[in-house]
Backbone as CSV, one residue per row, in Angstrom:
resi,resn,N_x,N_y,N_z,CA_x,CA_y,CA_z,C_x,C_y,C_z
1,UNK,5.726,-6.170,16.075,5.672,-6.819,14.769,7.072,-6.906,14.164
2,UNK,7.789,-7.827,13.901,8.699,-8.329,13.371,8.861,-7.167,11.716
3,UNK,10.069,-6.261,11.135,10.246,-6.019,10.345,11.146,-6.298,9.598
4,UNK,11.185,-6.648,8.161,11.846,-7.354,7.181,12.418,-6.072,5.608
5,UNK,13.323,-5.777,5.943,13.932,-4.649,4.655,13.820,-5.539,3.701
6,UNK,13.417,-5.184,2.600,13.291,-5.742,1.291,13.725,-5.064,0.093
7,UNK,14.368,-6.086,-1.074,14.567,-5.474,-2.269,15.063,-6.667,-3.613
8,UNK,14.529,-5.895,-4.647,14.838,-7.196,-5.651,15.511,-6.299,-6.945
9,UNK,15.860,-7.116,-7.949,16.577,-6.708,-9.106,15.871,-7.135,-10.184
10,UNK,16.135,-6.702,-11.546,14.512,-7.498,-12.315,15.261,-7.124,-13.491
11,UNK,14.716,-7.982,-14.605,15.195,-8.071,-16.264,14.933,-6.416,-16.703
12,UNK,13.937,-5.711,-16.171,13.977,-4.193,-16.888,12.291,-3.725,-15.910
13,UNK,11.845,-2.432,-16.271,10.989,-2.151,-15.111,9.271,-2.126,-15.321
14,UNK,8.998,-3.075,-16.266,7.675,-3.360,-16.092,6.861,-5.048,-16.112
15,UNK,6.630,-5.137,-15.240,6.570,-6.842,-15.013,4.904,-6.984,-16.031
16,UNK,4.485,-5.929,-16.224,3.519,-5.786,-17.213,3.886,-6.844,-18.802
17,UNK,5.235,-6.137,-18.785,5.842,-6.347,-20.120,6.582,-7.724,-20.514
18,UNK,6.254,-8.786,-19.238,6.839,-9.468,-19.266,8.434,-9.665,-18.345
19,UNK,8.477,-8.865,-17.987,10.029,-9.005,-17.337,10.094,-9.450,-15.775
20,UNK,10.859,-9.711,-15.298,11.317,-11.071,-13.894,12.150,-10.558,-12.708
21,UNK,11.717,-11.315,-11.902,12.692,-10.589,-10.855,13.934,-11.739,-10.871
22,UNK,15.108,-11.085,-11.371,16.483,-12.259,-10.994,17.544,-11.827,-9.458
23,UNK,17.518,-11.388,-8.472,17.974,-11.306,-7.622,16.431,-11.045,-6.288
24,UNK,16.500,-11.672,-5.602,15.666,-10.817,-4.255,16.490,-11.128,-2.663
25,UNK,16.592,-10.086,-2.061,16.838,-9.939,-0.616,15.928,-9.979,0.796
26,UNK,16.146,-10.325,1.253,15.581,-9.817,2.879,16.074,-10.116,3.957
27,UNK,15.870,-8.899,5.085,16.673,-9.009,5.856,16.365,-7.960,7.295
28,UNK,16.316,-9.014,8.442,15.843,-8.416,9.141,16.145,-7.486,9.866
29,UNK,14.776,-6.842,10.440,15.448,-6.059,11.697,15.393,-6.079,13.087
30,UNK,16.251,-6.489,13.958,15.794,-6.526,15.318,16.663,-5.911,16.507
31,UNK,15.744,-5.176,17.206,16.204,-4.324,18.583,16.703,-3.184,17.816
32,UNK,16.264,-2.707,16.258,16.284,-1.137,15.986,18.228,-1.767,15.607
33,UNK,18.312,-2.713,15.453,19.459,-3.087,14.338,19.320,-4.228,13.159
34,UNK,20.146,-3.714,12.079,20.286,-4.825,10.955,20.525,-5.942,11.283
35,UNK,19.684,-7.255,11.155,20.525,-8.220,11.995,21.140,-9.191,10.891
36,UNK,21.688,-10.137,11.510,22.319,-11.246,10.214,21.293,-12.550,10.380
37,UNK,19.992,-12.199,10.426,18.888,-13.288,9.739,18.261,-12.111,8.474
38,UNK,18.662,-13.317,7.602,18.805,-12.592,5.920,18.360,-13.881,5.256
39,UNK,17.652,-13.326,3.690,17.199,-14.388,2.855,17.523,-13.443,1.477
40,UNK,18.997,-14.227,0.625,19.298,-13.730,-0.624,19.287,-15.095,-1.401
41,UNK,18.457,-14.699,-2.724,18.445,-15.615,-3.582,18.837,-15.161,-5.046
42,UNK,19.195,-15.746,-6.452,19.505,-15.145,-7.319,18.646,-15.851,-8.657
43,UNK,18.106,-15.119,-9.210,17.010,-16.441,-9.911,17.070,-16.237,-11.443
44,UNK,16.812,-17.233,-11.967,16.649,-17.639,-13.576,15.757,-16.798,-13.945
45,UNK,15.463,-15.923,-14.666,14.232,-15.141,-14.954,13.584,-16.057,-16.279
46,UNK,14.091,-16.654,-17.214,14.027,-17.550,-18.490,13.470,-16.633,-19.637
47,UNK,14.332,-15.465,-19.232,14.064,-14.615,-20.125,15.411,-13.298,-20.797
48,UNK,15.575,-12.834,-21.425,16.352,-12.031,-21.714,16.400,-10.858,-20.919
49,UNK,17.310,-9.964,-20.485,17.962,-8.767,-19.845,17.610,-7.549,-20.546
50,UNK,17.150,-6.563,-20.144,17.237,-5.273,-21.218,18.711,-4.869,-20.649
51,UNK,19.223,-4.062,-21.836,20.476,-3.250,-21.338,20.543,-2.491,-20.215
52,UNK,19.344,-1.441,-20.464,19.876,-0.716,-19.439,19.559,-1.159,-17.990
53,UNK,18.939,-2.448,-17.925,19.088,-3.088,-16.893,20.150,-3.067,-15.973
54,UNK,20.494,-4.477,-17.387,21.885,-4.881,-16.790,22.797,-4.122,-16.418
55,UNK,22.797,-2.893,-16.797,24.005,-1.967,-16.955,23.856,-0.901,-15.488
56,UNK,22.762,-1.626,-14.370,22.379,-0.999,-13.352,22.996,-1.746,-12.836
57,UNK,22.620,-3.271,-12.488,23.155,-4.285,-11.832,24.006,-5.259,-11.962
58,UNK,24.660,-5.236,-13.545,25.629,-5.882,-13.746,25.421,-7.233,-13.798
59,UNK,23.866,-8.136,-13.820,23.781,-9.125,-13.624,23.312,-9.645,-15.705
60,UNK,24.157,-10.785,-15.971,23.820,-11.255,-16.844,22.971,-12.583,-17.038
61,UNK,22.564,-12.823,-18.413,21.345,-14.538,-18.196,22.330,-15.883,-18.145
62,UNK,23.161,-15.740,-18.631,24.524,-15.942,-18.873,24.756,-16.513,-17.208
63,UNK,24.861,-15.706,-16.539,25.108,-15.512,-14.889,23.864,-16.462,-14.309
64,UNK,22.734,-16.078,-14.737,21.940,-16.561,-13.843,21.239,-17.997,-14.384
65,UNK,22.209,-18.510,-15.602,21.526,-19.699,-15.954,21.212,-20.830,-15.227
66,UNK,21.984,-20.843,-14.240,22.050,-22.193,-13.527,21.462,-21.847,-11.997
67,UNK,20.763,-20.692,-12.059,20.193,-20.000,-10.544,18.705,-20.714,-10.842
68,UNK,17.981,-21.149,-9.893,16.646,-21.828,-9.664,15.819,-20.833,-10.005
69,UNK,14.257,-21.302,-10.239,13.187,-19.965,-10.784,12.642,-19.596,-9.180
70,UNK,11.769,-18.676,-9.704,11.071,-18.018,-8.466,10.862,-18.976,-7.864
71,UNK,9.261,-20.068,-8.785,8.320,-20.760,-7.935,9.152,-21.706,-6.933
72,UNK,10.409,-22.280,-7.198,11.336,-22.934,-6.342,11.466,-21.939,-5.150
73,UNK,11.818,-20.840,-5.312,12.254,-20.168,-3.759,11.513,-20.031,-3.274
74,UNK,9.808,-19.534,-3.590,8.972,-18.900,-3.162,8.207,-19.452,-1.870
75,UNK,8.188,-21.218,-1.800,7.840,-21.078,-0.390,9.235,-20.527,0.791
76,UNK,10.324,-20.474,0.862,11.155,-20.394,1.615,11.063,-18.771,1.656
77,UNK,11.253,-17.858,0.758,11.067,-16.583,0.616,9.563,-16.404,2.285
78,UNK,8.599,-16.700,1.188,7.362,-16.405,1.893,7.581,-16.835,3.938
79,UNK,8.445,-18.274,3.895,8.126,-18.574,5.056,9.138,-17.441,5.971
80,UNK,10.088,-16.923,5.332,11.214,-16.011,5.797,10.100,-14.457,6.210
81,UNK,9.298,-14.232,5.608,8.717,-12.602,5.126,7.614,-12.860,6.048
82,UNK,6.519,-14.129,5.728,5.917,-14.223,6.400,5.226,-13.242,7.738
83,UNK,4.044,-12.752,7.750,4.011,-12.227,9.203,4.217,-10.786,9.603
84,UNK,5.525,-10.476,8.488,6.152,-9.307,8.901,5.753,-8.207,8.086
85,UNK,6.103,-6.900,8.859,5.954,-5.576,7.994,7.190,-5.499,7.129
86,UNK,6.842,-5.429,5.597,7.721,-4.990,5.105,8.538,-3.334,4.882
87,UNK,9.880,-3.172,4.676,10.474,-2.162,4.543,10.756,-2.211,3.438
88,UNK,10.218,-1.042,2.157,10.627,-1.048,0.761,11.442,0.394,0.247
89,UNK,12.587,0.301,-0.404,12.498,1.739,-0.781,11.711,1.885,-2.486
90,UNK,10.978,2.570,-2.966,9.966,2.722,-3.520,8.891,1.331,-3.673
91,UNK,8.479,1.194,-3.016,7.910,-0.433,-2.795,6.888,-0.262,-4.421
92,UNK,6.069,0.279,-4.378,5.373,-0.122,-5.622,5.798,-1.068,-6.526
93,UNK,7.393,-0.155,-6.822,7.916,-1.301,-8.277,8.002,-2.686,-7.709
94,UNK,8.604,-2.660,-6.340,9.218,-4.459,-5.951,7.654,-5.314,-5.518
95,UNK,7.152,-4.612,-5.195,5.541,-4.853,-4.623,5.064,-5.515,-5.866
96,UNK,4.978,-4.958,-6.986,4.159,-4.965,-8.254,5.048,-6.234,-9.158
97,UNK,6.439,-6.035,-8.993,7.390,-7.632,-9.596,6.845,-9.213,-8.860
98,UNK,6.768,-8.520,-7.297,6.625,-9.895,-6.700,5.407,-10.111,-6.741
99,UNK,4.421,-9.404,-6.781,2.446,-9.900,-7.070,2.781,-10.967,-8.489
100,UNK,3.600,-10.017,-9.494,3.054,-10.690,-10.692,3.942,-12.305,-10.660
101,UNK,5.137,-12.475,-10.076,5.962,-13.447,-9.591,5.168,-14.473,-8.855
102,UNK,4.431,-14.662,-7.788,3.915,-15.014,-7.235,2.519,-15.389,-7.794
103,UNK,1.586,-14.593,-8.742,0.648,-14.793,-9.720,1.185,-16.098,-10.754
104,UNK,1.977,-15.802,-11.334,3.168,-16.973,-12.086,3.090,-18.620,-11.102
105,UNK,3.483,-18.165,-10.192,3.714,-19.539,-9.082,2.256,-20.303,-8.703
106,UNK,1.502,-19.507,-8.865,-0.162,-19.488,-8.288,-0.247,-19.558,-6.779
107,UNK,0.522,-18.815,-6.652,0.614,-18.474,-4.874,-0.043,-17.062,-4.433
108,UNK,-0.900,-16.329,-3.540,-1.567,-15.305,-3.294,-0.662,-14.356,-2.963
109,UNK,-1.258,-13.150,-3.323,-0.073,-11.993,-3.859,0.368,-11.472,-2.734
110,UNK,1.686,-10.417,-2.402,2.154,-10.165,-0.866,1.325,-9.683,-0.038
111,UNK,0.501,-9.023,0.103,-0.383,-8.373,1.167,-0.906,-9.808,1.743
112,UNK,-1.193,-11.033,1.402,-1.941,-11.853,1.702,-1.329,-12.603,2.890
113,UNK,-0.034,-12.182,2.704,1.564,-12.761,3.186,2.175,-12.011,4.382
114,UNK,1.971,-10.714,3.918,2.450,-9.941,4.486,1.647,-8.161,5.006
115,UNK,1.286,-7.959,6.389,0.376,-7.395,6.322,0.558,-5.535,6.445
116,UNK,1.404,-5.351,6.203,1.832,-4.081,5.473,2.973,-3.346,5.171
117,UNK,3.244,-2.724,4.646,4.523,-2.574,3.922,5.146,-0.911,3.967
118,UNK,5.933,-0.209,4.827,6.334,1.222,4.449,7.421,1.178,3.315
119,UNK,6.790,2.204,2.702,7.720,2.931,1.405,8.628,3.658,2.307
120,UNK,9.736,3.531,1.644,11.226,4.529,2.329,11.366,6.075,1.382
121,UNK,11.018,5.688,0.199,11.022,6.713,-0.471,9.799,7.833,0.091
122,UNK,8.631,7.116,-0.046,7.553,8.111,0.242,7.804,8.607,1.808
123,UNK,8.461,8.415,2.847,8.849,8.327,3.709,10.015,9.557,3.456
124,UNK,10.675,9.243,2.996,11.559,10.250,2.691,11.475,11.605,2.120
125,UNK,10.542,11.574,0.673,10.031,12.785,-0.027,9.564,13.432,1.255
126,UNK,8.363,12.832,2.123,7.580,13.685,3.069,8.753,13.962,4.520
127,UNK,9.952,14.142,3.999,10.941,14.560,5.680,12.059,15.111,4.794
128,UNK,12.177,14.922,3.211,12.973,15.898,3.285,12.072,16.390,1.409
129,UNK,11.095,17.281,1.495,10.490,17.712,0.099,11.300,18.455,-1.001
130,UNK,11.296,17.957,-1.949,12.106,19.013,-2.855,13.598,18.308,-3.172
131,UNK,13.935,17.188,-2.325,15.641,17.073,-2.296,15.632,15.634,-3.731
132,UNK,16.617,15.334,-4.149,16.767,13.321,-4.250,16.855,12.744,-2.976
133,UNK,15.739,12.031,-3.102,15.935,10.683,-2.485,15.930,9.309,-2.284
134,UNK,16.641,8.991,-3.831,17.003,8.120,-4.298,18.388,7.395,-3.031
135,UNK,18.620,6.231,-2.845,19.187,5.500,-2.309,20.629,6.605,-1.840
136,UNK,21.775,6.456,-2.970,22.572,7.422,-2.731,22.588,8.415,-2.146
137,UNK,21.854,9.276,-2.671,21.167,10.986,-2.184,21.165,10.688,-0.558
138,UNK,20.238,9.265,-0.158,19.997,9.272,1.090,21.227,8.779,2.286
139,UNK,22.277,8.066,1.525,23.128,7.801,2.136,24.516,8.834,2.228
140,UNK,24.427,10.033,1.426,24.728,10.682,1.661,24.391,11.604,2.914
141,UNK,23.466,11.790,2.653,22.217,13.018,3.715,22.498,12.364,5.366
142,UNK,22.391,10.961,5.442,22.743,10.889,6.586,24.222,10.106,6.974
143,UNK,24.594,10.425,6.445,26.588,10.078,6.237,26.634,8.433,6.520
144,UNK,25.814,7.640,5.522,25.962,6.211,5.261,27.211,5.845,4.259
145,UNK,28.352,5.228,4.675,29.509,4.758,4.056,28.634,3.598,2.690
146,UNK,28.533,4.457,1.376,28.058,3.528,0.116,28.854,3.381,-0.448
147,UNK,30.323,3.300,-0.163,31.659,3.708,-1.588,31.664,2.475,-2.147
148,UNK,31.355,1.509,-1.337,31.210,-0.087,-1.950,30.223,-0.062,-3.189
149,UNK,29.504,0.928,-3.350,28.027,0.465,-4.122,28.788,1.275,-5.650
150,UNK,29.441,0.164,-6.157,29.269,0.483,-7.258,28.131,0.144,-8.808
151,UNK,27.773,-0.799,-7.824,26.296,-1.142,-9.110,25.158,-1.817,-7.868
152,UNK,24.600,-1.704,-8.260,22.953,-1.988,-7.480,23.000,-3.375,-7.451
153,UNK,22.254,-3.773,-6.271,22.405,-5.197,-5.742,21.351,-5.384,-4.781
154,UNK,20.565,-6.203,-5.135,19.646,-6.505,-3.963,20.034,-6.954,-2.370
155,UNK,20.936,-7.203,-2.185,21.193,-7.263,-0.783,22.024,-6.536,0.137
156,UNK,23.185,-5.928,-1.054,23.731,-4.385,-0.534,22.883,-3.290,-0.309
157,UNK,21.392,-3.123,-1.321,20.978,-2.102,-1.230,19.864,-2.453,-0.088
158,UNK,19.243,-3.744,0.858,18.782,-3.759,1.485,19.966,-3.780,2.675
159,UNK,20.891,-3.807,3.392,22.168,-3.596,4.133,21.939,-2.316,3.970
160,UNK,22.050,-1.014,3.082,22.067,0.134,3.129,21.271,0.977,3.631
161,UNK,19.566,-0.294,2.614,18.232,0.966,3.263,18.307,0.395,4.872
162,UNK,18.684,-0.826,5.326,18.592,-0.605,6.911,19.309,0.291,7.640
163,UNK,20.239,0.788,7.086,20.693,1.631,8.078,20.162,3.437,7.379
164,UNK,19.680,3.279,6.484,19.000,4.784,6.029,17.747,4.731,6.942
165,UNK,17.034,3.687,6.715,15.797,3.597,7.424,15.934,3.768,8.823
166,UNK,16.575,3.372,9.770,16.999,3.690,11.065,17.195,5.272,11.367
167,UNK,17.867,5.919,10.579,18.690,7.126,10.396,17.637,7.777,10.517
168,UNK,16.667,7.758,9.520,15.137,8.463,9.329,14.101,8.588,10.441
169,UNK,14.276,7.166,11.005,13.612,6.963,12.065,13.715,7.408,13.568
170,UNK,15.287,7.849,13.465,15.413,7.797,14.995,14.936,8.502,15.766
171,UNK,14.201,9.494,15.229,13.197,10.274,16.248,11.901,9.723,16.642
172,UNK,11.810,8.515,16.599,10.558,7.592,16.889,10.634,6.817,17.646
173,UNK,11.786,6.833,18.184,12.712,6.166,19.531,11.548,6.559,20.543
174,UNK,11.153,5.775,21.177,10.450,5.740,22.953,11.550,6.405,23.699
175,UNK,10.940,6.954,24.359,11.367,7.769,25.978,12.439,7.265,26.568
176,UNK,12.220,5.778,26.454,13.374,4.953,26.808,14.589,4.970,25.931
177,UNK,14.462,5.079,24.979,15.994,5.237,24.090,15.652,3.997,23.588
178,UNK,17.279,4.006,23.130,17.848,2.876,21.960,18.648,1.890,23.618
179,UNK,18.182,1.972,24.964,19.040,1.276,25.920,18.605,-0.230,25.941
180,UNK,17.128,-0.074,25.807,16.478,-1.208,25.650,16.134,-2.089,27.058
181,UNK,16.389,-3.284,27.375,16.201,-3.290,28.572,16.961,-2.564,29.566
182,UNK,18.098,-2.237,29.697,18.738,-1.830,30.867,18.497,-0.499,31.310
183,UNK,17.829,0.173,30.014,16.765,1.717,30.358,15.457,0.975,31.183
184,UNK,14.920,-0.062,30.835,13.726,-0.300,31.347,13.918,-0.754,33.089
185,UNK,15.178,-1.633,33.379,15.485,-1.981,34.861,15.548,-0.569,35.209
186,UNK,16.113,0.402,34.452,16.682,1.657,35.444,15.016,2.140,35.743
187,UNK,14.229,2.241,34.736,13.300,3.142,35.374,11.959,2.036,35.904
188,UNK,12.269,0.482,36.249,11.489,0.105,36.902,12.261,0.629,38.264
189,UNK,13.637,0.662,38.841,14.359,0.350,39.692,14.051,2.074,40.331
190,UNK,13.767,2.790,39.459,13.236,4.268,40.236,11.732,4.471,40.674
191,UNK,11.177,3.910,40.268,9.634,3.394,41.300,10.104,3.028,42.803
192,UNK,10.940,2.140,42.797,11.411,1.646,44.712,11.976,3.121,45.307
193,UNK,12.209,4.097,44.712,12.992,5.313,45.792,12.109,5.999,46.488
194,UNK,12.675,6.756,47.677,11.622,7.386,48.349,10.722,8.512,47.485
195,UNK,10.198,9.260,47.966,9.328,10.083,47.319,9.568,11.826,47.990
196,UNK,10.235,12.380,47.660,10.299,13.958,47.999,9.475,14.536,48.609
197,UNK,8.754,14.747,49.770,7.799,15.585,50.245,7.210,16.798,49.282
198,UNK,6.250,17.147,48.274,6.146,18.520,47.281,5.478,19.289,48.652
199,UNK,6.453,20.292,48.327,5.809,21.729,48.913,5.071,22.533,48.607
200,UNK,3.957,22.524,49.028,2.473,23.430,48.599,2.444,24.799,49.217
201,UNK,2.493,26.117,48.347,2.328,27.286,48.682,1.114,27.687,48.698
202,UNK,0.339,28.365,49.428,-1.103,28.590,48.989,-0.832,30.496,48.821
203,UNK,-1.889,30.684,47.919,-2.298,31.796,47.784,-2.946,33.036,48.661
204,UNK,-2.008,33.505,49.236,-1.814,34.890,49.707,-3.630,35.755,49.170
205,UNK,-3.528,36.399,50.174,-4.853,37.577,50.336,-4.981,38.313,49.026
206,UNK,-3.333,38.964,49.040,-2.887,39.773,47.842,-3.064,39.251,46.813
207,UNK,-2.168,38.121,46.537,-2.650,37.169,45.346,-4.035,36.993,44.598
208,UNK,-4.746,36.526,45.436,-6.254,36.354,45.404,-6.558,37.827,44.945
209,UNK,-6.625,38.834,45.299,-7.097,40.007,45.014,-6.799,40.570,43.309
210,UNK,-5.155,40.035,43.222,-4.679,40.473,41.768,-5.020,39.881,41.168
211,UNK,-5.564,38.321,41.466,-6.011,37.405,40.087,-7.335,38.186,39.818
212,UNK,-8.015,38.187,41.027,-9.579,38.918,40.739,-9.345,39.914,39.716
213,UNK,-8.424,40.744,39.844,-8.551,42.079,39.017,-8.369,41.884,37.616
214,UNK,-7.038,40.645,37.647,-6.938,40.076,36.315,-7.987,39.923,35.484
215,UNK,-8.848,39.018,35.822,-9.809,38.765,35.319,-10.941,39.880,35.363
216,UNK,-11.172,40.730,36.106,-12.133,41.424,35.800,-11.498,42.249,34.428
217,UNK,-9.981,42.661,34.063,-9.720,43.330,33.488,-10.004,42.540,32.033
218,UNK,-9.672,41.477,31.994,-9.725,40.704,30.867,-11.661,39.989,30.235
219,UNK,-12.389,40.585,31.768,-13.862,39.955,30.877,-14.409,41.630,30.566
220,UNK,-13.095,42.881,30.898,-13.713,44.097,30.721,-13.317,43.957,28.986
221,UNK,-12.297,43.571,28.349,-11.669,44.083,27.267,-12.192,43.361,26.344
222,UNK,-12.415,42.039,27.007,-13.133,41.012,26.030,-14.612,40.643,25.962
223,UNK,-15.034,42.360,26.996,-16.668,42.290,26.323,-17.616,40.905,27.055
224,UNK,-17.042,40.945,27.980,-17.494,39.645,29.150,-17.560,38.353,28.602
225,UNK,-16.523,37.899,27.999,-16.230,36.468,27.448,-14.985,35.960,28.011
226,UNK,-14.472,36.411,29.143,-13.339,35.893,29.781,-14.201,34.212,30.639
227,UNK,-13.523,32.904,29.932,-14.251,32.134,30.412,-13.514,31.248,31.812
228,UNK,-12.042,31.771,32.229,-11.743,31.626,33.781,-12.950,32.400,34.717
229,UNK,-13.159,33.745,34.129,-14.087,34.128,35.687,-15.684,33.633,35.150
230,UNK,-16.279,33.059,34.063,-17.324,32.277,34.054,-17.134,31.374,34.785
231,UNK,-16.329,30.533,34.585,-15.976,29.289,35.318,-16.177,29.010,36.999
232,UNK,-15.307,30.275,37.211,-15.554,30.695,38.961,-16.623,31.110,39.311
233,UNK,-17.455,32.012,38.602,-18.522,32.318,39.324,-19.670,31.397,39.243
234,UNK,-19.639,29.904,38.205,-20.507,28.577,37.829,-20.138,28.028,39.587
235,UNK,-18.882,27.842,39.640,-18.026,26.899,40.888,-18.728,28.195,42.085
């Protein structure tokens, strides 16, 4: 299944209240890397900024007057996301902007679009409990270069969670590694080798005698519930 990192920026944090998403990102992932098929847009919200918004992302209305509305991006968005599992870090909030965004457009809300979605955060709380793991926190923890991030950005901070999300992940790597095909030629290409003769020892008189005792000693202590010498004396 094709996965798509996601993230958006918004007038302030309750789309309840009226407020918009003015930046959204996405951006894929393929072969367990960030790739450069990406979808950044920057949008008109037609609405006013709360401060402490802006003062996260630095984006003004001012800025985004002449940026197109959602319902304009939204088929291109959708045809980009389409299909895929999304990657969110706390998805609820961006989950809950783009339902009501998309409600606005009269287009069916993301699940309809998109058929499931991991949280990075909840993902995170449950691998590291007790710590921050807020974006930073996490790019610290696994020595992600953020010195660039001086204000929040929907497409830096999806560039970032791909490589946090990887970081998190890499113990979910197949047997095969991160080699990809050229692990897979190697271990089709070890099926063609000969085959080692295995050397079979069989069990000695003596042997046979000490296992017996074993077990008699063990259905003596355990009150005749030793269920190896049930077993043998069924066989």
């Amino acid at each position: 299944m094709r996965q798509i990192l996601l993230d958006t920026e918004t007038t302030g944090l309750d789309p309840k209240q009226g407020h918009r998403v003015i930046e959204v990102a996405a951006i894929e992932i393929s072969n367990r890397k960030v790739s450069e098929r990406r979808f950044h847009r920057y949008l008109n919200p037609e609405r006013e900024i709360d401060a402490g918004a802006a003062e996260v992302h630095g984006l003004t209305l001012e800025r985004l007057h002449d940026e197109p509305k959602f319902a304009e991006i939204a088929p291109a968005l959708l045809e980009f996301i389409g299909g895929a599992e999304l990657i969110i870090h706390n998805a609820p909030f961006d989950v809950g902007f783009l339902n009501k965004e998309l409600e606005l457009a009269g287009l069916p809300v993301l699940s309809h679009h998109c058929p499931s979605v991991i949280d990075t955060l909840k993902l995170a709380k449950e691998l590291h409990p007790g710590k921050k793991n807020n974006l930073n926190a996490l790019c610290d923890r696994y020595q992600i270069d953020n010195s660039h991030r001086t204000l929040h950005g929907a497409l830096l901070d999806t560039e970032l969670l791909g490589e946090v999300y990887l970081a998190m992940t890499r113990g979910q790597d197949s047997l095969l590694g991160e080699g990809g095909e050229q692990d897979e030629q190697m271990v089709a290409a070890s099926g063609d080798m000969p085959r080692v003769p295995v050397r079979v020892l069989l069990a000695s008189a003596e042997d046979l005698a000490q296992h017996a005792q074993q077990l008699t000693d063990i259905a003596k202590a355990s009150k005749g519930a030793c269920l190896w010498q049930q077993l043998e004396t069924q066989a």
